[in-house]
KELO-185679 format. One record per atom (N, C-alpha, C, O, CB): residue in three letters; x, y, z. Coordinates in steps of 0.001 Angstrom, whole numbers, plus 500000, padded with zeros to 6 digits. Each point is the difference from the previous one (the first is absolute). Glycine has a CB too. Layout:
residues N
ALAXYZ/...
This chain:
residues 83
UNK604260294337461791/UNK499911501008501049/UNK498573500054500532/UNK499086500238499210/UNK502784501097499732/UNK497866498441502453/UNK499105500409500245/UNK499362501328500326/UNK500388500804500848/UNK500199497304499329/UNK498029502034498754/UNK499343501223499678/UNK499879500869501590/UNK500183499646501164/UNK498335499079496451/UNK501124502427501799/UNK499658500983501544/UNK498894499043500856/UNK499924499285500999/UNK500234503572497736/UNK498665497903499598/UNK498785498760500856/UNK499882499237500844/UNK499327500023501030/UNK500393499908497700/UNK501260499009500656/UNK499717498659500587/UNK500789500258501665/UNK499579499463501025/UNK500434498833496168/UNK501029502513502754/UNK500534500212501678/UNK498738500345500418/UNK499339499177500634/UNK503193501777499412/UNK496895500468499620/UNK498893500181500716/UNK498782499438500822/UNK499499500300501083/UNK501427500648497566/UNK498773497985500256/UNK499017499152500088/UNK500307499036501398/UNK499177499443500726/UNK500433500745496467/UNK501470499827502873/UNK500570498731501073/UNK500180501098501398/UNK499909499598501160/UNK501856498342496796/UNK498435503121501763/UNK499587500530501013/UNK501598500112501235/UNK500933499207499879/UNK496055499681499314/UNK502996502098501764/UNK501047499899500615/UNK500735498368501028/UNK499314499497500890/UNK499625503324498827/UNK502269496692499972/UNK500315498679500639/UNK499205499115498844/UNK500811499273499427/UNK499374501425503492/UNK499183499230496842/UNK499042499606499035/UNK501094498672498916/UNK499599498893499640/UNK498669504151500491/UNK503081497553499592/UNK501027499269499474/UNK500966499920500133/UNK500730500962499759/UNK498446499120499374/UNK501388498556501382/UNK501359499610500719/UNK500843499515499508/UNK499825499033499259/UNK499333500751502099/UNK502336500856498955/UNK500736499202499081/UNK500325498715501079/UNK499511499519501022/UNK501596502645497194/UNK500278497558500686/UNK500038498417500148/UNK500683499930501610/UNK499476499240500815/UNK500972499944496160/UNK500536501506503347/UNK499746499757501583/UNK499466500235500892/UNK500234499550501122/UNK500786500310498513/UNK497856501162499945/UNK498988500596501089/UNK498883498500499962/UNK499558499657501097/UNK500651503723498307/UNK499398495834499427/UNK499571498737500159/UNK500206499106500283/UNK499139499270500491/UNK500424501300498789/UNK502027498964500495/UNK501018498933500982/UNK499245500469501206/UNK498990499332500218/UNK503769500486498674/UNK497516501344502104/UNK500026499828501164/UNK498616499792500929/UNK499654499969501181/UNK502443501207498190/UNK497316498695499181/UNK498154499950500837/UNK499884498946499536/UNK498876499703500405/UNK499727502447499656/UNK501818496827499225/UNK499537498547500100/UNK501358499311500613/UNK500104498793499782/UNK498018501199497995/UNK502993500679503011/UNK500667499299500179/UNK500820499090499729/UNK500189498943500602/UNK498721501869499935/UNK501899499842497979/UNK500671499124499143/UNK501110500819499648/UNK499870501164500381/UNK498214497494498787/UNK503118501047500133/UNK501109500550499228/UNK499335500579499212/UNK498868499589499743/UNK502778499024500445/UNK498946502656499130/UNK499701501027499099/UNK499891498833498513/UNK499021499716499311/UNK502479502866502199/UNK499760497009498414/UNK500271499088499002/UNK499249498699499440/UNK500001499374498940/UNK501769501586501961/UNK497583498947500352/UNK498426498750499632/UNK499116500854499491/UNK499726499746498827/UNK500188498505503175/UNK499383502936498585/UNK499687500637499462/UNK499820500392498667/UNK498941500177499397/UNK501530499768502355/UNK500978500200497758/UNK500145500406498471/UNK499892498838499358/UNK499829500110498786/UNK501607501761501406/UNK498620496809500340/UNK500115498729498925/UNK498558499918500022/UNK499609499522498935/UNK502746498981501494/UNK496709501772500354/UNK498917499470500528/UNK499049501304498025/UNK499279499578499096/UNK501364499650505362/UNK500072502607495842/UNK499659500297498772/UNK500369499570499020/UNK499263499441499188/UNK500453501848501603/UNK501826498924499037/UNK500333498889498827/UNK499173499150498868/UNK499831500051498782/UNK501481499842502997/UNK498179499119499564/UNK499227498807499134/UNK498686500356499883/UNK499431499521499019/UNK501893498644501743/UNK497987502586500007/UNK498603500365499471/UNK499047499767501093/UNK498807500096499713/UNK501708499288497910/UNK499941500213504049/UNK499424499416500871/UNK499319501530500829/UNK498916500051500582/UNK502865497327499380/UNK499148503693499884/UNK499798500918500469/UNK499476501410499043/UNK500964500735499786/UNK500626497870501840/UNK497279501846497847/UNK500109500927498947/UNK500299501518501044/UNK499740500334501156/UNK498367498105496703/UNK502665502247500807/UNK501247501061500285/UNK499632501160498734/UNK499779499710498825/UNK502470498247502217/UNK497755503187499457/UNK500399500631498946/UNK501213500881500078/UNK500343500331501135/UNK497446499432498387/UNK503164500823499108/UNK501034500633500461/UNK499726501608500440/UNK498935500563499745/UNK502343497658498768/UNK499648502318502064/UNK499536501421500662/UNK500919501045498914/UNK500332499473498939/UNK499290499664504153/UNK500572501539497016/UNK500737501423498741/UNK501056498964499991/UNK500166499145499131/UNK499393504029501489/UNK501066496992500350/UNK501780498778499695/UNK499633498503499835/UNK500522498973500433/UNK501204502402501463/UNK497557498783497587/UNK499920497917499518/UNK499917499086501379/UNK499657498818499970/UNK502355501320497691/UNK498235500348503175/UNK499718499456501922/UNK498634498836499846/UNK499325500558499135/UNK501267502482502436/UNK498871496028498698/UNK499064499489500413/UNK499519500586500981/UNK500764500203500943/UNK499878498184498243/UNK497636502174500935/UNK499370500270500931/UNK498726499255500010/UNK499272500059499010/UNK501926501928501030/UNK498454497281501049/UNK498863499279500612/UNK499141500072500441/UNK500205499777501193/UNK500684499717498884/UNK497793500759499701/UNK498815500231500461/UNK499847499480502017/UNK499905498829500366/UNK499247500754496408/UNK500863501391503995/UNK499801499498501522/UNK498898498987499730/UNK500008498819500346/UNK500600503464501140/UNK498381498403497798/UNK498871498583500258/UNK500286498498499704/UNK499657498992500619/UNK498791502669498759/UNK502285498498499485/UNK500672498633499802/UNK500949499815501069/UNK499550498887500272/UNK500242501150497286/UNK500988500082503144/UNK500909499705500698/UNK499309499736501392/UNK500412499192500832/UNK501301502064497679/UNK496843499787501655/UNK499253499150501627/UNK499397499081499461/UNK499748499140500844/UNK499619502601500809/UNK500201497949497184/UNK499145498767499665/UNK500943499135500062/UNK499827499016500719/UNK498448501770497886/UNK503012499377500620/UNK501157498235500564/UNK500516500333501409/UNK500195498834500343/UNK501226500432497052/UNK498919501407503603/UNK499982499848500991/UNK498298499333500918/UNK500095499481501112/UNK502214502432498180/UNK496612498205500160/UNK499220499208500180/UNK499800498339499977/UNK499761499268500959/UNK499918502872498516/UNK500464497572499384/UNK500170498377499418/UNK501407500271500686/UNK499384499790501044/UNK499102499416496211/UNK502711501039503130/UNK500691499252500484/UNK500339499806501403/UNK500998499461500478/UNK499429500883497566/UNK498330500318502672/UNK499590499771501185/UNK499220498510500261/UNK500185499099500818/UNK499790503543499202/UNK499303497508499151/UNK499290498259499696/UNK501098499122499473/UNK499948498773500078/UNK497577502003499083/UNK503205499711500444/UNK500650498708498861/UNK501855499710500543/UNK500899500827500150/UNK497214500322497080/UNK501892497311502953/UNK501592500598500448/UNK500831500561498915/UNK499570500301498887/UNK500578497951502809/UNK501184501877498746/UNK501002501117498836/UNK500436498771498729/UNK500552500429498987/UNK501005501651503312/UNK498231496779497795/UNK499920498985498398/UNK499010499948499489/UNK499784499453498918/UNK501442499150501542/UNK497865502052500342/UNK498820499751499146/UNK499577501094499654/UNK498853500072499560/UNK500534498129501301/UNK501499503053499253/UNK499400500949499458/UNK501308500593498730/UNK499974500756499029/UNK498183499727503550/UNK502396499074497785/UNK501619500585499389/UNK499178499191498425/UNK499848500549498909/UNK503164499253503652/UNK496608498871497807/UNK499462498919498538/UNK498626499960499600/UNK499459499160499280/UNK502134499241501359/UNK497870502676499949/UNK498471500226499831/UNK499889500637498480/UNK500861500843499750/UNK498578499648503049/UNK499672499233496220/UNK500101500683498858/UNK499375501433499691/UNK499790500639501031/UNK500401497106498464/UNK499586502675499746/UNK499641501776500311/UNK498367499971499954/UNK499451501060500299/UNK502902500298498252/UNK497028497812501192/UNK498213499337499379/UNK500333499978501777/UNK499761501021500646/UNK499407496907496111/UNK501287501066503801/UNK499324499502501416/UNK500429501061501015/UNK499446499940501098/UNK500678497387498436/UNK500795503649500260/UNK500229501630500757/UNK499149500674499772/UNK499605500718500919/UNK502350499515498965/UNK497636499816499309/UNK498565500929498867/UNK498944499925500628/UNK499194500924499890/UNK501329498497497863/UNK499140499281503212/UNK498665499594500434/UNK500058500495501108/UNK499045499904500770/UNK500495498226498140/
């Protein structure tokens, strides 16, 4: 569960779930979740176990995948998103 704190800290909008982030990088909800799943996307759960996503992470990969086409970012590893 994620703590009060930590909502706080992130601040209002601050954490998105998984289709409020589909629709800002422009993908299925469901890539999305494979994308947390495997570890490409870090997530934490909200009171109901929900994945919620840091916005900053989600404008930083809408960033690189402005530079990068969609194979090369879908296969980009989480070290070369990181940068």
């Amino acid at each position: 569960m994620l703590a009060r704190a930590e909502r706080v800290a992130y601040g209002r909008g601050g954490l998105l779930s998984v289709t409020q982030a589909a629709r800002l990088l422009s993908v299925a909800p469901g890539k999305v979740e494979e994308w947390v799943e495997s570890g490409l996307l870090p997530a934490m759960p909200d009171a109901k176990g929900r994945p919620q996503i840091s916005r900053q992470v989600i404008e930083h990969r809408r960033e690189i995948a402005d530079l990068l086409s969609a194979d090369e970012f879908i296969s980009a590893s989480p070290e070369r998103l990181a940068s």
